[in-house]
C-alpha positions in Angstrom: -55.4 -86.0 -38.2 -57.8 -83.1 -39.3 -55.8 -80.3 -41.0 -54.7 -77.5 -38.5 -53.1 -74.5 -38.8 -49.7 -74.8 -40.6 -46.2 -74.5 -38.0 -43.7 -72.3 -38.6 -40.5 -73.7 -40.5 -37.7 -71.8 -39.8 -35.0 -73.4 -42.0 -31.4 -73.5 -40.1 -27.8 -74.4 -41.4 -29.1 -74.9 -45.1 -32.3 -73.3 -46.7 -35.3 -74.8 -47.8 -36.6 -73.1 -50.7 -40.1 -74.2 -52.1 -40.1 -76.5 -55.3 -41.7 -75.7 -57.9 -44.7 -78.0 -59.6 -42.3 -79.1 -62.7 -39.4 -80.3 -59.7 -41.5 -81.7 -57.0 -42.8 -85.1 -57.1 -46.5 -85.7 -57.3 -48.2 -85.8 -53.5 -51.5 -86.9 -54.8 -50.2 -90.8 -54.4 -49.3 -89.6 -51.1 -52.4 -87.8 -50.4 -54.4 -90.6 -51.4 -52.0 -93.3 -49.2 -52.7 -91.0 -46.2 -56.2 -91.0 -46.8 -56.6 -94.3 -47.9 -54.6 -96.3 -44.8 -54.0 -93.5 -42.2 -57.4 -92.1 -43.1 -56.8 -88.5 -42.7 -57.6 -85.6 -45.0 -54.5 -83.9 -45.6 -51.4 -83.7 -44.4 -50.9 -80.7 -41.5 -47.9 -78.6 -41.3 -44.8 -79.4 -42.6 -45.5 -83.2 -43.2 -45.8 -82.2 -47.5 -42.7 -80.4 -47.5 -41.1 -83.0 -45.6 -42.4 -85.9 -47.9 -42.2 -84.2 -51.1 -38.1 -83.5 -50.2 -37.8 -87.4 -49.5 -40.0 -88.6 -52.5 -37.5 -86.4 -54.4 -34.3 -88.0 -53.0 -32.9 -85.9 -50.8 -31.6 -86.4 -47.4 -33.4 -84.1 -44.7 -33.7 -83.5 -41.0 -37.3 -82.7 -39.6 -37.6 -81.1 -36.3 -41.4 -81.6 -35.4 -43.5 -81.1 -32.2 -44.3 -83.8 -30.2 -47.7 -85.4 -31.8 -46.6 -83.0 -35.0 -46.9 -86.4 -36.9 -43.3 -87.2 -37.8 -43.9 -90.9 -38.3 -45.8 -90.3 -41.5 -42.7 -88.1 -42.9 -41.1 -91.4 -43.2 -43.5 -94.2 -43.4 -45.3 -93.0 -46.9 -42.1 -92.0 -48.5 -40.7 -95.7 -47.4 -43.9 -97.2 -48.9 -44.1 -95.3 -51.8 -40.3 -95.3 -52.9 -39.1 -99.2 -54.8 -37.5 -101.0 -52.3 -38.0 -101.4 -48.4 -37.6 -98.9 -45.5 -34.9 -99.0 -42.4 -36.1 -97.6 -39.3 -34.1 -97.1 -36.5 -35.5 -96.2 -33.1 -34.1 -96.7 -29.8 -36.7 -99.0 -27.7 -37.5 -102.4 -28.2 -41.5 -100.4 -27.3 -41.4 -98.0 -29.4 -40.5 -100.4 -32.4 -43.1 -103.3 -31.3 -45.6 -99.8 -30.7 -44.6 -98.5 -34.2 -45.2 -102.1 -36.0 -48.3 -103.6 -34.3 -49.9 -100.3 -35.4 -48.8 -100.6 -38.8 -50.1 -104.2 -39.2 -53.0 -103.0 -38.3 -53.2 -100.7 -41.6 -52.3 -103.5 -43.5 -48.9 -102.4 -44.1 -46.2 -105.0 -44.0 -44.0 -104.0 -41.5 -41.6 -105.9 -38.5 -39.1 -105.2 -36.4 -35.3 -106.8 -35.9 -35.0 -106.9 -32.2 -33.3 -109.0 -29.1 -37.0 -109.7 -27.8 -37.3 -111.9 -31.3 -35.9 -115.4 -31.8 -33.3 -116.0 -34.8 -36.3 -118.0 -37.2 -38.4 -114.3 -36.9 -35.6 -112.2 -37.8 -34.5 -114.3 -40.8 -38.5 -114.7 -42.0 -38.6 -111.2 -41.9 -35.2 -110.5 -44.2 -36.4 -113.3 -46.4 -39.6 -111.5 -46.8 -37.6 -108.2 -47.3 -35.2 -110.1 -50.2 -38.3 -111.2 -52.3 -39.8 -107.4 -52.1 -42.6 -108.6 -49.6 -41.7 -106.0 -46.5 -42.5 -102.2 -46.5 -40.6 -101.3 -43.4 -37.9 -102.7 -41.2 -37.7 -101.1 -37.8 -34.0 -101.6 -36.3 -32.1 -100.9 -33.6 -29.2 -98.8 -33.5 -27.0 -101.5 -31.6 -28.4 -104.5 -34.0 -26.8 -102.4 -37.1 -23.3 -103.0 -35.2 -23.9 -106.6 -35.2 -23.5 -107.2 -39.0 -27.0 -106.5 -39.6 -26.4 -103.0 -41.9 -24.2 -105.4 -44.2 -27.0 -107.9 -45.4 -29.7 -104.9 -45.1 -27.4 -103.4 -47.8 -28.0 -106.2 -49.9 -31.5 -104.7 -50.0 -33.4 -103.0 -52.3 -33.7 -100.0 -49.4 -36.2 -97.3 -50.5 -35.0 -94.8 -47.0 -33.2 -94.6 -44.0 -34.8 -93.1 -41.3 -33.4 -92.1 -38.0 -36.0 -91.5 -35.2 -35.8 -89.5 -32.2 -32.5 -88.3 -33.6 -31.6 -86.0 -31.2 -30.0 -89.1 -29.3 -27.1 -88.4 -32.5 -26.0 -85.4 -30.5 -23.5 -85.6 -27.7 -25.4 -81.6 -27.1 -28.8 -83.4 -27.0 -30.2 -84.2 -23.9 -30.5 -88.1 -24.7 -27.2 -88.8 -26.0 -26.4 -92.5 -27.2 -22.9 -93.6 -28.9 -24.6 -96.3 -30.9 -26.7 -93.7 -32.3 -23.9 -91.3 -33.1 -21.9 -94.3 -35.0 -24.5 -94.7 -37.9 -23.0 -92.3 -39.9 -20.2 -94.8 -40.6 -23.1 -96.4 -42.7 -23.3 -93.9 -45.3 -21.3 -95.9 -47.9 -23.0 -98.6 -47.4 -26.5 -97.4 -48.5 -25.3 -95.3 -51.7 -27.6 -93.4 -53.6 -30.7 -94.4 -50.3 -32.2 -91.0 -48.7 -31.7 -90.2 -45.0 -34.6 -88.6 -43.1 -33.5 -87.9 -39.5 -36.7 -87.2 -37.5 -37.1 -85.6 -33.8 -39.1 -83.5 -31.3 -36.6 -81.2 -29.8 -33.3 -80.0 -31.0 -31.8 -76.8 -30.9 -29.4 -75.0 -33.4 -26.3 -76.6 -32.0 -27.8 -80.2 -32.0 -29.3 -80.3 -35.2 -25.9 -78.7 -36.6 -24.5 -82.0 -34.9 -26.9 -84.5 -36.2 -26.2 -83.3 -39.5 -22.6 -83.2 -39.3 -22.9 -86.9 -37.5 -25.0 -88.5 -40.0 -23.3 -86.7 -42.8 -26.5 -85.6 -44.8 -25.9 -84.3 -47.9 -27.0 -80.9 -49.3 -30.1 -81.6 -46.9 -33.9 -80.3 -46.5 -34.3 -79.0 -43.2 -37.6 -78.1 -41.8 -37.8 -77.2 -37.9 -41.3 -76.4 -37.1 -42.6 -73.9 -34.3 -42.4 -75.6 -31.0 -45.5 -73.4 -30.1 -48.0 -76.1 -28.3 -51.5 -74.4 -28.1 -53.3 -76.5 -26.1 -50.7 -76.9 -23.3 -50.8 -74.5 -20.1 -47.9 -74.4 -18.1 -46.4 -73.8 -14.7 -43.9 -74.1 -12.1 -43.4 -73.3 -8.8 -40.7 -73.9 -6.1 -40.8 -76.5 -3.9 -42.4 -76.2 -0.7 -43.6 -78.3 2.4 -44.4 -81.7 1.6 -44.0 -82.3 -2.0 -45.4 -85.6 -2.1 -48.7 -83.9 -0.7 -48.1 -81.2 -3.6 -48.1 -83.8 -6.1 -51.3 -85.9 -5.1 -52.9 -82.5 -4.5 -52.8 -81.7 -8.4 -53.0 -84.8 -9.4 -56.7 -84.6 -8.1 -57.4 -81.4 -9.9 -57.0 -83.9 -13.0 -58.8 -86.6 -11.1 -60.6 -89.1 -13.4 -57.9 -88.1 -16.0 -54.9 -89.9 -17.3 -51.2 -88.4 -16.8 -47.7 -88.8 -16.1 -45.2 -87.9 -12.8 -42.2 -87.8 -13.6 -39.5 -88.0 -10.2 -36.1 -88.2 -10.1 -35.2 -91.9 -8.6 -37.1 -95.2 -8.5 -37.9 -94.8 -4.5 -39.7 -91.9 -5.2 -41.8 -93.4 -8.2 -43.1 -95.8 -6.2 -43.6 -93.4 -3.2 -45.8 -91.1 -5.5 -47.5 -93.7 -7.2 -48.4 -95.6 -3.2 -49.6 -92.1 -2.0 -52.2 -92.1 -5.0 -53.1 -95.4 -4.8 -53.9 -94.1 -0.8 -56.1 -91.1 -2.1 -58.2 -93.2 -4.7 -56.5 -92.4 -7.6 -55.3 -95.2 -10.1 -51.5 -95.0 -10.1 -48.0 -97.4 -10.9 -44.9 -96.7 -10.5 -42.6 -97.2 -13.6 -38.5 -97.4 -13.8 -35.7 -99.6 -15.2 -35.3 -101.0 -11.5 -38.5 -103.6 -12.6 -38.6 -106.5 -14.2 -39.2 -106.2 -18.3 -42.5 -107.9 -17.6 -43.7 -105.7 -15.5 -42.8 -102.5 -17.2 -44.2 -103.9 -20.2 -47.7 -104.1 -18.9 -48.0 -101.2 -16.8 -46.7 -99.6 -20.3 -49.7 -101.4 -22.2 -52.2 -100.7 -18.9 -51.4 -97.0 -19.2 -52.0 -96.9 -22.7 -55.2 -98.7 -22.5 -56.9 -97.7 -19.6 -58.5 -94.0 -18.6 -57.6 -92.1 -15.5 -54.1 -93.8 -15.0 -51.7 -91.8 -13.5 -48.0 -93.2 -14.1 -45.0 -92.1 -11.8 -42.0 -92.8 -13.6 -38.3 -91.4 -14.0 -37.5 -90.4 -17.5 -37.3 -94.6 -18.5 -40.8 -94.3 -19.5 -42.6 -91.7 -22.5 -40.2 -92.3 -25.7 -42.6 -93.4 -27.7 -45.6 -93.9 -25.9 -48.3 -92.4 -28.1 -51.6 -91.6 -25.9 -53.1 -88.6 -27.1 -55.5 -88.5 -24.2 -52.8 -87.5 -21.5 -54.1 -84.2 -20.0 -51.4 -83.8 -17.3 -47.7 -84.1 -17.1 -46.1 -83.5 -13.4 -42.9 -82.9 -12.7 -42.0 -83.6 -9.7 -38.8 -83.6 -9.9 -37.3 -81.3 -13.1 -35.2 -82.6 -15.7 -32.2 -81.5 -16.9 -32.3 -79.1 -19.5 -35.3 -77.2 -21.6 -35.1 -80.1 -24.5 -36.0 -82.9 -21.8 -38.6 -80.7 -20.6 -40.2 -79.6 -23.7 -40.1 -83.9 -24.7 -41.4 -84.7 -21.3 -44.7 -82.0 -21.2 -45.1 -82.6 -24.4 -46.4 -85.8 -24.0 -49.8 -84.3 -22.5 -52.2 -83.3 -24.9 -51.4 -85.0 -28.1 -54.8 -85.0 -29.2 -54.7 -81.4 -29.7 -57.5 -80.7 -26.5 -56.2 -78.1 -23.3 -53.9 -80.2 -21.3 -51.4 -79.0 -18.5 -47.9 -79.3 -17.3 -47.0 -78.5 -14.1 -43.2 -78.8 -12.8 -42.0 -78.8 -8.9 -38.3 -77.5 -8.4 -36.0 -76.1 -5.8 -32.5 -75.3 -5.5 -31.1 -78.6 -4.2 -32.7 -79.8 -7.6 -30.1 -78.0 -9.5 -27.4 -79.2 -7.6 -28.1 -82.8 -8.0 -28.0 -81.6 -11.7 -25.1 -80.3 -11.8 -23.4 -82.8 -9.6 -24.4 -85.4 -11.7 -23.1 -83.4 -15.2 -19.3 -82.5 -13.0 -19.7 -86.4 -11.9 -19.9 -87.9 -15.8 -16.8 -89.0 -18.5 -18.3 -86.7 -20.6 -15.3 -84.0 -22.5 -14.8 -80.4 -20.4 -16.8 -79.0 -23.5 -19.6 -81.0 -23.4 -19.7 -80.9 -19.7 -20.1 -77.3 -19.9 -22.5 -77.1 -22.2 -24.8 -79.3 -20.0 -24.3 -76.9 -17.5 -25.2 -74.3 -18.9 -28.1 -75.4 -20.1 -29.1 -76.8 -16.9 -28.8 -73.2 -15.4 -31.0 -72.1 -18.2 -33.9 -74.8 -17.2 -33.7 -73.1 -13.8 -33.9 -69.8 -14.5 -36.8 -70.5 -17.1 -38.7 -72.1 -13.9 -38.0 -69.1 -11.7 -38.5 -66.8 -14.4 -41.6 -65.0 -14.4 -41.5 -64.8 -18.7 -44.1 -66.2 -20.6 -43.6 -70.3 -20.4 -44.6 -71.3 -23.8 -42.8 -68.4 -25.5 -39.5 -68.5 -23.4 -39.2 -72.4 -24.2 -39.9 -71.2 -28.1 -37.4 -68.5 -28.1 -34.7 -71.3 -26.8 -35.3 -73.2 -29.9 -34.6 -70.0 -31.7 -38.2 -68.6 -32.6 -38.5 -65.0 -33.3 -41.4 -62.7 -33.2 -42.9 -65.1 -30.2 -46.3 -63.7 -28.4 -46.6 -64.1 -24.7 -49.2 -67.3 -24.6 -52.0 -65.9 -22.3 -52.5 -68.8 -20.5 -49.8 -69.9 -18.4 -48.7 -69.2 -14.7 -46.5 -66.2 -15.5 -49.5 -64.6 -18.6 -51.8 -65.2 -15.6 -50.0 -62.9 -13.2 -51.8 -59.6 -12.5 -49.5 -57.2 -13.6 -47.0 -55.4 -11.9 -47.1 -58.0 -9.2 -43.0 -58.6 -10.1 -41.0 -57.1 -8.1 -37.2 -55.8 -8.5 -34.9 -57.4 -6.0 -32.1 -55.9 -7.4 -30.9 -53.8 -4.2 -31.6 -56.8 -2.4 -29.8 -59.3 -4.9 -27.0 -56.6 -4.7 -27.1 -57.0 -0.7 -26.6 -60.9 -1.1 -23.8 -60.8 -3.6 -21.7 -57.9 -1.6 -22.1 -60.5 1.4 -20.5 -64.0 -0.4 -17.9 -61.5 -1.2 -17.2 -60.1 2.2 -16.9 -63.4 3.6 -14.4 -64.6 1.5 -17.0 -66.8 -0.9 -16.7 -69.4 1.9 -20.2 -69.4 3.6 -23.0 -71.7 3.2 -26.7 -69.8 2.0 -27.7 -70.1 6.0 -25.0 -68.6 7.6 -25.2 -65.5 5.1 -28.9 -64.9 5.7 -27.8 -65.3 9.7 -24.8 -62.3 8.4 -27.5 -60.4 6.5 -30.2 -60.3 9.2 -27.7 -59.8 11.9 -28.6 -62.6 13.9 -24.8 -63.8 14.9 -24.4 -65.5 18.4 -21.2 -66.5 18.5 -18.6 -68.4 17.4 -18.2 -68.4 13.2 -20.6 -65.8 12.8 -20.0 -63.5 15.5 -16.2 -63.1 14.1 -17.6 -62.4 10.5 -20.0 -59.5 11.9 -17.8 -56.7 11.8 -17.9 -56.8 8.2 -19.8 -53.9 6.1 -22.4 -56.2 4.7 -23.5 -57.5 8.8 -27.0 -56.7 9.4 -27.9 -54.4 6.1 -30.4 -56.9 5.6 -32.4 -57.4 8.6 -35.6 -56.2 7.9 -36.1 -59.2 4.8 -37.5 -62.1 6.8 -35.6 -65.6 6.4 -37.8 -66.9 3.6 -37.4 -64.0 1.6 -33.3 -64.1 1.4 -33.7 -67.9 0.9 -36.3 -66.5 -2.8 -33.2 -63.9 -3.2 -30.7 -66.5 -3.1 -32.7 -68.9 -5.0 -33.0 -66.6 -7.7 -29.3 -65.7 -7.9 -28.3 -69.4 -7.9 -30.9 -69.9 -10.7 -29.7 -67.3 -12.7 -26.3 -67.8 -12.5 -25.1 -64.8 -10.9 -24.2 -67.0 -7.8 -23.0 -70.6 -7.5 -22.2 -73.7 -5.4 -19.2 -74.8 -4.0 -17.1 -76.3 -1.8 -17.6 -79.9 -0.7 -21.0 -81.9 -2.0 -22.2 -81.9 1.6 -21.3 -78.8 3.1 -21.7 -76.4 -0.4 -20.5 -72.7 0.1 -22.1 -69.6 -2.4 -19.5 -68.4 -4.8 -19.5 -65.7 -7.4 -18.6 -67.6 -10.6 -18.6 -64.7 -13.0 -17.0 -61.4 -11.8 -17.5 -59.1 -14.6 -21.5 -59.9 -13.9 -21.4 -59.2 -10.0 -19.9 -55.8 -11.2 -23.0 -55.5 -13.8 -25.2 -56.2 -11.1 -23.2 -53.5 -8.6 -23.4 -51.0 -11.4 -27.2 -51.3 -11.8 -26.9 -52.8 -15.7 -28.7 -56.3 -14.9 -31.5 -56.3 -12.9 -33.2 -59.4 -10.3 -36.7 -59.9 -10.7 -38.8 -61.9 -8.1 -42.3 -63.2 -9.1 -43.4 -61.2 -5.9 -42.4 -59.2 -2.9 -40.2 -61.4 -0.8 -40.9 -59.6 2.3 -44.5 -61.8 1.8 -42.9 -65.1 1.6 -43.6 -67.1 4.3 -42.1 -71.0 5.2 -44.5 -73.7 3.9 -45.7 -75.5 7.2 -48.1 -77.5 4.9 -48.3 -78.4 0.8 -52.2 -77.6 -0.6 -53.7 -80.4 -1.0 -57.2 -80.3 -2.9 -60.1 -79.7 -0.8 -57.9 -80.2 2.4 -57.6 -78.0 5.4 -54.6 -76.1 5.1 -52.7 -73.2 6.8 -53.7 -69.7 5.2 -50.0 -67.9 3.9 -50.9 -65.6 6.4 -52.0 -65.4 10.4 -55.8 -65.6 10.3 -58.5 -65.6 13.4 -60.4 -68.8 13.6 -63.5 -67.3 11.9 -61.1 -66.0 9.6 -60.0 -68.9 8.5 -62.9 -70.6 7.9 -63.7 -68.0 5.3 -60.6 -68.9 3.7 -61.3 -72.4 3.5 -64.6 -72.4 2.3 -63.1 -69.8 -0.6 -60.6 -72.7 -1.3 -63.4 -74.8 -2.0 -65.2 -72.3 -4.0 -62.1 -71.8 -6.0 -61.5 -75.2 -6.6 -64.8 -76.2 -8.0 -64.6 -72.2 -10.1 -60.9 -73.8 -11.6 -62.8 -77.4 -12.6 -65.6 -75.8 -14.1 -63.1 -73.1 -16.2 -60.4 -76.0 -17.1 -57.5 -74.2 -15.5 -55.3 -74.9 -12.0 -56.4 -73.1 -9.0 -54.1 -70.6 -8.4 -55.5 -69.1 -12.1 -57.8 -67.9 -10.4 -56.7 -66.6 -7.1 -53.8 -67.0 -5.1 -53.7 -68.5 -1.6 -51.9 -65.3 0.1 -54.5 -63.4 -2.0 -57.6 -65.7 -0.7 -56.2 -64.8 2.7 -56.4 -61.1 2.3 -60.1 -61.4 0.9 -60.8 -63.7 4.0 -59.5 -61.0 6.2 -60.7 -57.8 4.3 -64.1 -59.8 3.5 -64.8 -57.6 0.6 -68.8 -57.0 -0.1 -68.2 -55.4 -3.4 -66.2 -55.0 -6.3 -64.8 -52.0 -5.6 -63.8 -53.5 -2.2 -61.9 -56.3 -4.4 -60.2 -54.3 -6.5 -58.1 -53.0 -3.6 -57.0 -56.1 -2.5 -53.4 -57.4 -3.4 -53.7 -59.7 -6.4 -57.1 -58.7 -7.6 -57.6 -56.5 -10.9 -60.4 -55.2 -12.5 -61.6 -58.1 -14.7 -61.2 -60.4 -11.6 -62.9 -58.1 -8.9 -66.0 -58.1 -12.0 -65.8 -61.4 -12.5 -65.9 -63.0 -8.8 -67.6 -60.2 -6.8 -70.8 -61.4 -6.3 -69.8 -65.0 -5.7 -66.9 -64.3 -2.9 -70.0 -62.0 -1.4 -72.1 -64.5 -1.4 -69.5 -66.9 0.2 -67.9 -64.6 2.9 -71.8 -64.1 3.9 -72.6 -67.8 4.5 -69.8 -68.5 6.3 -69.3 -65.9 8.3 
C-alpha cells in the first residue's frame, strides 16, 4: 500500500473538523503497526483520519472506494484499543477471506460462523474471555442468536460494521438482519462503532446513521474518482453472447469478471469461453457450497480466469489483479455498478469496465422492484434510481465523473479516457424534434401502443387493420424519412430518460407518458434529447464483433471494399492491445467503413472522414495508407 494521492472527504450530515495535535491520539503506534504487520509505509487517504477518530472514541461512518483500504480503518484501532474487536460482515467468504489473512500477520483473529462446529466457536470465546483474541468476525444473523449477549461480557475494544450499506433499506444490498443491529447499542456502552462501506449515497449514509444510531459521529466519504478504471457501455446488439466473448479476448490472458443476470446465462457465457480457449466458470447460488467455494479460491489464485457470475459472487473477493469487469447484463442502480466495476483494478494499474444494456434490461428491472414487498416509498426510490443507471449508460457524459457527481462530488473533471471523453466532438446529436415527434405520437394514440406499432405510425407504413385506423391522426407519417433503427435509438433514449414509460400488461407493454409537465417541457423546447450520434446512421446489428472475426461492415461495402475493412479491424485491434485501450478508442466500426470506402492516402483525406479529427488523421495516416495499399 505505497502512499497515493490523498481522496477527497466531503463530510455529509455532521462535519469533520481536523483535531488538533493536543486532542488526537498518537498515530505513530499506528504507523509503526501498519508498517510492522501490514508492511506499508503510511497510511493513504483518509485511513489516518479515520483511525485517529476511532483511537479517540468516537463512532464514525467511512465511505471508501473499493480497494481504498477500509479494512485497516478497523483492524489497527481494534488491535490497538484494550479489549477485543466485533466484526460483522455478511459472507461466511468474506469472514474466512478476512481471517486466514490475518493469521497470516500473526494477528489473533477467528470467526463465529454456521460453517464452524460448536467446540471452535466456544475455543474461540474462551480465548476472547482470557484477552487472547484481537478480532472476532461475526455475522449479522449469529448476533440474533444470543451471541451479542455473551460478546457483551467482553472486554470489546470496537464494533465494526462492514459493507454497511446493506443497513439501508435505500442501499442497493439491503438486509433486515443488518438493519436490526442498532438494537445492540445498549448493550455495548461506552464501545465505538465504525460502519465501513464502498458505495453509499447521501440518503443511505443518512440511514445507516440513523439505523445504527451513531452518536455525534466522524464521517469521512472519500472521492469515488477511480483513476485507473476506463469505462463504457453500449446497447445491446446482435448476439450478445458473441459481444461478450469478443471483449473478453481483448483481455485475453487476463483475469476478470462477467457479470449476467440469471444462472442459465452464467453458465452459457462461461461454456462459450471455455469454446474460444479462454479459462472460464460459471458462478451462482444455484451450485453446491462446495463448488462455489473452489471456483471462488480457483479465481483468486489462478491468472487469466474469467468468472461469469450473477451478483452472488465479488463481496469480498479481494484480487487486485482483475483488469476487466463485464457487464453483461446491468445491475440495478449506480451503487451496484460502481461496487461491481470496481472490483477491476484494485491494484491501482489501468483496468476496464465495460457494461451491455438495452431497454428490455430496464424493464426486467423495474418489474422486478413493482413485483417486491418492499413499502410504495422505497419502491419508488428503487425506481428511480434504476432510471438513473439507464440514462447514465445512454448518456453520452463523462462515465467516471457522472457516477462521481451521483455520489454528490462537486467541481468533477470530465475523466479523458472513457467511451464518452473518447468521442470526437460534436459527434452528439440533438434529437429533440425527433424525441418531440415520438412523444406527440404515444399521445395521439391514446398512450395505448406498443414501441413497434408507433415507429409503423411514424414512418407511415400502416397496412391495415389496427394501424390503418390510427393513420388519420396528425402525427401519421411525419416521421418517415428516420429509418426503423433509428426511432427504436429515439425511443430508447426516451424510455431511458424517463420522459417515456412502460405499461400495460408484462407481455404486451404499451409507451406511456408518465410525467406531463415534462412532455410539455420537451414540446416547449426547455429540455433537450441528445443521441450519442445521428440516428439516421443506425443500422440493425446482423452480427455482434467478435475479435479478429469476419464481420458485416455497419454499412453496404463492395467485396474489395470489405476486405479493406477487415484487414483495418485487424490493424485496429493489434493498435488497441499495444495502446491498452478497447477498440472502438481508436476508431469506430461505421468510421472504419467510410475509410474502407473513401480509402484515404493522406491526412488530409482522413480528416474529412466522419469520426476522424485532427490528432487521429496525424496519428494513424501513414499506417491506414500503408494498409489500404496492401490490401487493395
Amino acid at each position: 500500500m505505497s502512499s497515493r494521492a490523498g481522496f477527497l472527504c466531503m463530510p455529509t450530515r455532521s462535519t469533520v473538523s481536523p483535531m488538533s495535535d493536543t486532542q488526537s491520539p498518537d498515530l505513530a503506534p499506528a504507523i509503526e503497526m501498519l508498517q510492522r504487520i501490514y508492511g506499508y509505509d503510511a497510511f493513504r487517504g483518509a485511513q489516518a483520519d479515520v483511525i485517529a477518530d476511532t483511537l479517540a472514541g468516537r463512532d464514525g461512518l467511512a465511505v471508501l472506494p473499493t480497494g481504498g483500504g477500509k479494512s485497516l480503518c478497523y483492524q489497527i484501532p481494534a488491535m490497538l484499543r484494550e479489549g477485543c474487536g466485533i466484526v460483522v460482515s455478511p459472507l461466511i467468504a468474506l469472514m474466512a477471506d478476512q481471517v486466514d489473512a490475518l493469521k497470516e500477520l500473526g494477528v489473533r483473529a477467528e470467526r463465529l460462523d454456521s460453517s464452524l462446529d460448536f467446540e471452535a466457536k466456544q475455543a474461540a470465546l474462551a480465548a476472547a474471555e482470557r484477552g487472547e483474541m484481537d478480532m472476532l468476525y461475526v455475522s449479522p444473523e449469529a448476533l440474533g442468536t444470543g451471541l451479542a449477549r455473551r460478546l457483551a461480557g467482553l472486554k470489546v475494544s470496537l464494533i465494526a460494521v462492514d459493507e454497511a450499506h446493506c443497513v439501508s433499506q435505500w442501499g442497493h444490498d439491503f438486509r433486515p438482519d443488518y438493519r436490526a443491529l442498532g438494537t445492540l447499542r445498549e448493550m455495548f456502552e461506552g464501545v465505538p462503532w465504525l460502519a465501513v462501506t464502498a458505495t453509499a449515497d447521501a440518503r443511505t449514509r443518512d440511514d445507516i446513521l440513523a439505523q445504527l444510531r451513531l452518536d455525534d459521529p466522524a464521517i469521512h466519504v472519500a472521492s469515488f474518482d477511480r483513476p485507473n478504471l476506463t469505462l463504457a457501455a453500449e446497447p445491446k446488439g446482435g448476439n450478445r453472447t458473441d459481444r461478450v466473448v469478443s471483449l473478453v479476448k481483448t483481455h485475453q490472458g487476463n483475469s476478470g469478471i462477467v457479470y449476467a443476470a440469471t444462472r442459465k446465462a452464467t453458465e452459457q457465457l462461461a461454456e462459450a469461453l471455455e469454446r474460444r480457449g479462454i479459462a472460464a466458470l460459471a458462478y451462482h447460488a444455484g451450485l453446491d457450497a462446495d463448488v462455489r467455494s473452489e471456483r471462488q479460491r480457483r479465481f483468486l489464485l489462478e491468472d487469466g480466469l474469467v468468472m461469469c457470475a450473477t451478483v452472488a459472487f465479488g463481496m469480498g473477493v479481494d484480487k487486485p489483479d482483475v483488469r476487466f469487469v463485464i457487464h453483461a447484463d446491468p445491475p440495478k442502480t449506480i451503487e451496484a455498478y460502481w461496487q461491481e466495476v470496481g472490483r477491476a483494478g484494485r491494484d491501482g494499474e489501468p483496468a476496464e469496465g465495460v457494461a451491455l444494456f438495452g431497454p428490455s434490461d430496464m424493464a426486467r428491472s423495474l418489474a422486478w422492484t413493482y413485483e417486491s414487498d418492499a413499502a410504495e416509498e422505497v419502491k419508488q426510490v428503487q425506481l428511480n434510481k434504476t432510471r438513473q443507471l439507464f440514462a447514465f449508460f445512454n448518456g453520452g457524459s463523462c462515465r467516471r465523473g457522472t457516477v462521481r457527481a451521483y455520489f454528490g462530488e462537486t467541481g468533477v473533471e470530465p475523466c479523458g479516457v472513457c467511451d464518452s471523453c473518447k468521442r470526437e466532438a460534436g459527434t452528439s446529436f440533438d434529437a429533440t424534434k425527433l424525441a418531440q415527434m415520438a412523444v406527440s405520437a404515444v399521445l395521439r394514440t391514446g398512450q395505448k401502443v406498443g414501441r413497434g406499432r408507433l415507429i409503423i405510425h411514424l414512418r407511415g407504413e400502416a397496412k391495415d387493420g389496427f394501424d390503418q385506423d390510427m393513420a388519420a391522426l396528425s402525427t401519421y407519417g411525419i416521421g418517415a424519412e428516420l429509418p426503423k433503427p433509428g426511432w427504436n435509438a429515439v425511443f430508447d433514449e426516451l424510455l431511458f430518460s424517463g420522459l417515456l414509460a412502460e405499461g400495460g400488461e408484462p407481455m404486451r407493454p404499451v409507451l406511456v407518458v408518465p410525467d406531463a409537465e415534462r412532455a410539455r417541457a420537451l414540446f416547449r423546447g426547455e429540455e433537450a434529447v441528445m443521441l450519442r450520434a445521428d440516428p439516421a446512421q443506425r443500422r440493425e446489428s446482423k452480427r455482434a464483433r467478435d475479435g479478429g472475426k469476419a464481420k458485416a461492415a455497419p454499412v453496404e461495402l463492395s467485396a474489395e471494399d470489405q476486405i479493406i475493412y477487415e484487414a483495418l479491424r485487424s490493424w485496429r485491434l493489434e493498435t488497441a492491445k499495444a495502446q491498452g485501450v478497447p477498440p472502438y478508442v481508436i476508431f469506430h466500426d461505421k468510421t472504419l467503413a467510410a475509410i474502407a470506402s473513401v480509402r484515404p492516402l493522406t491526412s488530409a483525406d482522413m480528416k474529412a472522414i466522419s469520426g476522424v479529427g485532427e490528432k487521429k488523421a496525424a496519428r494513424y495516416a501513414e499506417a491506414v495508407a500503408e494498409i489500404i495499399a496492401q490490401a487493395a
